[in-house]
C-alpha positions as CSV (number, residue, x, y, z in Angstrom):
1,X,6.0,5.3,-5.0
2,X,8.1,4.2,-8.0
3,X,7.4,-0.1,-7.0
4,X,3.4,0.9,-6.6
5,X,3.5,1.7,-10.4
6,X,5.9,-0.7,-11.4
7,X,3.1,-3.1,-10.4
8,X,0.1,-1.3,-11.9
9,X,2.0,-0.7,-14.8
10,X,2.2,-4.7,-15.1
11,X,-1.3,-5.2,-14.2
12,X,-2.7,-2.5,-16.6
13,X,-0.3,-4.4,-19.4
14,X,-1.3,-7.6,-18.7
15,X,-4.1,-9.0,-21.7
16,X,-6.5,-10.5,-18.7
17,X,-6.5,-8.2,-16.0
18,X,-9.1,-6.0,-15.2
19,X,-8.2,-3.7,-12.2
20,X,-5.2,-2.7,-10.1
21,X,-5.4,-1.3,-6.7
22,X,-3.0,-0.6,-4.1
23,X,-4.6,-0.5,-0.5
24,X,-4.8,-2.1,3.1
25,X,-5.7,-5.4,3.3
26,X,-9.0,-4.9,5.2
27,X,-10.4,-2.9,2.4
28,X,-10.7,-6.1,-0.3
29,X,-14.1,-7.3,-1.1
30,X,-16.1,-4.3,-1.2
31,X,-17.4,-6.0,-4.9
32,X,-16.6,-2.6,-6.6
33,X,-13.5,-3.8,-7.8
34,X,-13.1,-5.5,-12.1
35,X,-11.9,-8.9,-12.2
36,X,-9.7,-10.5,-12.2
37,X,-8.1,-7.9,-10.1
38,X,-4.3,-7.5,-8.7
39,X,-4.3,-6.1,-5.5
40,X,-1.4,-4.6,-4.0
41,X,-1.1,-4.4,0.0
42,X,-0.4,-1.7,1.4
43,X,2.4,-1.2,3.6
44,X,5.0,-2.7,1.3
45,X,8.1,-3.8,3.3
46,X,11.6,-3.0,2.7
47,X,15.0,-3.4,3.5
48,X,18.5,-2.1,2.5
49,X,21.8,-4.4,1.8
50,X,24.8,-3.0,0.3
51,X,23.4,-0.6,-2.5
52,X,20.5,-2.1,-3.0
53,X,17.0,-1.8,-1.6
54,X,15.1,-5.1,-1.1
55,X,11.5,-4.9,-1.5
56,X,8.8,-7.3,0.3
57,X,5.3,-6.9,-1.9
58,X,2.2,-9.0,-1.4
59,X,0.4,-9.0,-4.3
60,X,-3.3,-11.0,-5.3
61,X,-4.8,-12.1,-8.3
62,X,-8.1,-12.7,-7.8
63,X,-11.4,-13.6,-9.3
64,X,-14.8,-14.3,-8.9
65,X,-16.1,-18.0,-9.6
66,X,-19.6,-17.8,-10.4
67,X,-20.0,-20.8,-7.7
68,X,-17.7,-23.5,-5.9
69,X,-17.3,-25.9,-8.8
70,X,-15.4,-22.6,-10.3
71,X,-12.8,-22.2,-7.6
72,X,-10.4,-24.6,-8.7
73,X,-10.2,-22.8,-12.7
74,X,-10.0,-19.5,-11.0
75,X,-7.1,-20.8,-9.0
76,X,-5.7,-21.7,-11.8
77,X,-5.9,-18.7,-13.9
78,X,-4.7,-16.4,-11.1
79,X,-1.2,-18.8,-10.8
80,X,-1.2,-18.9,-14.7
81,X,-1.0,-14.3,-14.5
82,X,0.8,-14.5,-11.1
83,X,3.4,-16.3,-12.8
84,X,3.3,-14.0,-15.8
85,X,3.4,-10.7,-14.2
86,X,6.8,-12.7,-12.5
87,X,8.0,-13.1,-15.8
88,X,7.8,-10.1,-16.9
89,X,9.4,-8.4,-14.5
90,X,12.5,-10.3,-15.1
91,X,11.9,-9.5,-18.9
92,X,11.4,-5.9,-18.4
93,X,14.9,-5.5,-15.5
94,X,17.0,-3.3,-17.9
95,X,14.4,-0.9,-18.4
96,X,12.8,-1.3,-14.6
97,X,15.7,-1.4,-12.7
98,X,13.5,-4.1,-10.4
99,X,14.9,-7.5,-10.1
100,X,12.3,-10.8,-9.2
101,X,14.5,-12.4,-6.4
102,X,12.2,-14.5,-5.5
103,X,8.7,-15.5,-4.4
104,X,5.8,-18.0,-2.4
105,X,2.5,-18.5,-3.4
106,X,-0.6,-19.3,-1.2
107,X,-4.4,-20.0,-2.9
108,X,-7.7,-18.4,-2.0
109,X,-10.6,-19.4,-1.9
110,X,-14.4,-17.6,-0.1
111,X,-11.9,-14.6,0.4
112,X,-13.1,-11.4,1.8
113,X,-16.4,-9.8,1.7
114,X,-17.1,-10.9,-2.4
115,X,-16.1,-14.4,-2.2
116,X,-12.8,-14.3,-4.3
117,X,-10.9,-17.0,-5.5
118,X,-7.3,-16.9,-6.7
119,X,-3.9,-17.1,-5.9
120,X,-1.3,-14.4,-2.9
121,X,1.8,-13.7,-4.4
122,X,4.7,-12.4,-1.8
123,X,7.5,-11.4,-4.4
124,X,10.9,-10.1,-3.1
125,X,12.0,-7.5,-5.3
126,X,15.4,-6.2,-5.6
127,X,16.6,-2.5,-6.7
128,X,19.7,-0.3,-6.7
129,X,19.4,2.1,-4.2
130,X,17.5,5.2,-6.0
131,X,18.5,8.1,-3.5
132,X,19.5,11.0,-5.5
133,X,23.5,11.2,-3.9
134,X,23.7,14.5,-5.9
135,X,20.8,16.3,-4.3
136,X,20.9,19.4,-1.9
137,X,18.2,18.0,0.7
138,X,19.6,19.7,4.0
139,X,20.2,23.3,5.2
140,X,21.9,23.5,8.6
141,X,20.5,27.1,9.0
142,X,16.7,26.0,8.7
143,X,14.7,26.3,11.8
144,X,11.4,25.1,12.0
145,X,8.4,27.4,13.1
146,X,7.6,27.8,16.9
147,X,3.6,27.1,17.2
148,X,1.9,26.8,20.7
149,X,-0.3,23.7,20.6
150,X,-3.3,25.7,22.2
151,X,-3.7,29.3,23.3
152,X,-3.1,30.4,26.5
153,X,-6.4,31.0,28.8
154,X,-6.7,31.9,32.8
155,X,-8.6,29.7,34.9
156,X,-9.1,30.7,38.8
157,X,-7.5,27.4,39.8
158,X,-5.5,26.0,37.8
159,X,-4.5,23.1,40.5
160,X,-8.1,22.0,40.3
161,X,-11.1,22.2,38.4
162,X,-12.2,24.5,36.3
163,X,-16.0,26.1,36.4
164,X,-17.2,27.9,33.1
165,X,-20.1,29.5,33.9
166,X,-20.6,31.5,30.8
167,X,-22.9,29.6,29.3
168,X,-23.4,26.1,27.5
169,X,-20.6,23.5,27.3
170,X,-16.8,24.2,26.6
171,X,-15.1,27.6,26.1
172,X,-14.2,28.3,22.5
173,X,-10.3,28.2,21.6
174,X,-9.0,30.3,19.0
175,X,-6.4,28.3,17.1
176,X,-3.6,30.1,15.3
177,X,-4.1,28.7,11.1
């Protein structure tokens, strides 16, 4: 997805951060990621206005303070990149087609499984609509394939129950690959 490595593109650029990764929330923390880190939630939410696409990303900076008397400087440094990677975006727009239209910030602290400290960005980005209006994507004669879910099999009484009694637990189904 073009906005997934828009972001990791940034991240990888960017002179103090470590990692990227794009995944589901729950999955932060497992302390195999480099820090500081940008993490990218997935889903990504989006909408479409006019020809553009609007783009709803939530997007951490995070660290790890080496104890709680460090929270407060890795706040800090994650607001200081958050606010660079923001930046940059709108430095980059001619060349990105992704406009910054605008964001909220939240701060973290004992987050997750590792601890992290650092700073939830939820940026609204803005793009011109990138579907391809020149593309053949349809064919009204297509047809899709006709599959049976499972095969057909006989059972005495099919109103009721059925007794297999040849030999340990269920029949085997052949499926169709």
């Amino acid at each position: 997805m073009q906005i997934v490595n828009f972001f990791y593109e940034l991240a990888r650029e960017h002179k103090q951060v470590k990692g990227f990764i794009y995944g589901r929330s729950y999955e932060k923390g497992a302390a195999n990621e480099a820090h500081p880190l940008v993490w990218m939630d997935d889903p990504i939410y989006g909408a479409s206005t006019g020809g553009t696409i609007r783009y709803t990303v939530n997007v951490d900076v995070l660290g790890i303070p080496a104890n709680d008397s460090e929270i407060l400087d890795v706040q800090s440094e994650a607001l200081n990149t958050g606010l660079s990677i923001i930046e940059r975006i709108k430095q980059v727009r001619q060349f990105s087609g992704f406009s910054a239209e605008g964001f909220s910030f939240v701060t973290l602290r004992n987050y997750y499984d590792n601890n992290a400290a650092g700073q939830r960005f939820t940026i609204t980005l803005v793009q011109a609509n990138p579907v391809n209006k020149c593309a053949d994507d349809f064919d009204p004669d297509k047809q899709f394939p006709k599959t049976e879910a499972l095969p057909d099999f006989f059972v005495e009484n099919p109103e009721g129950c059925a007794i297999f009694n040849g030999g340990t637990g269920l029949p085997n189904f052949e499926l169709d690959k």
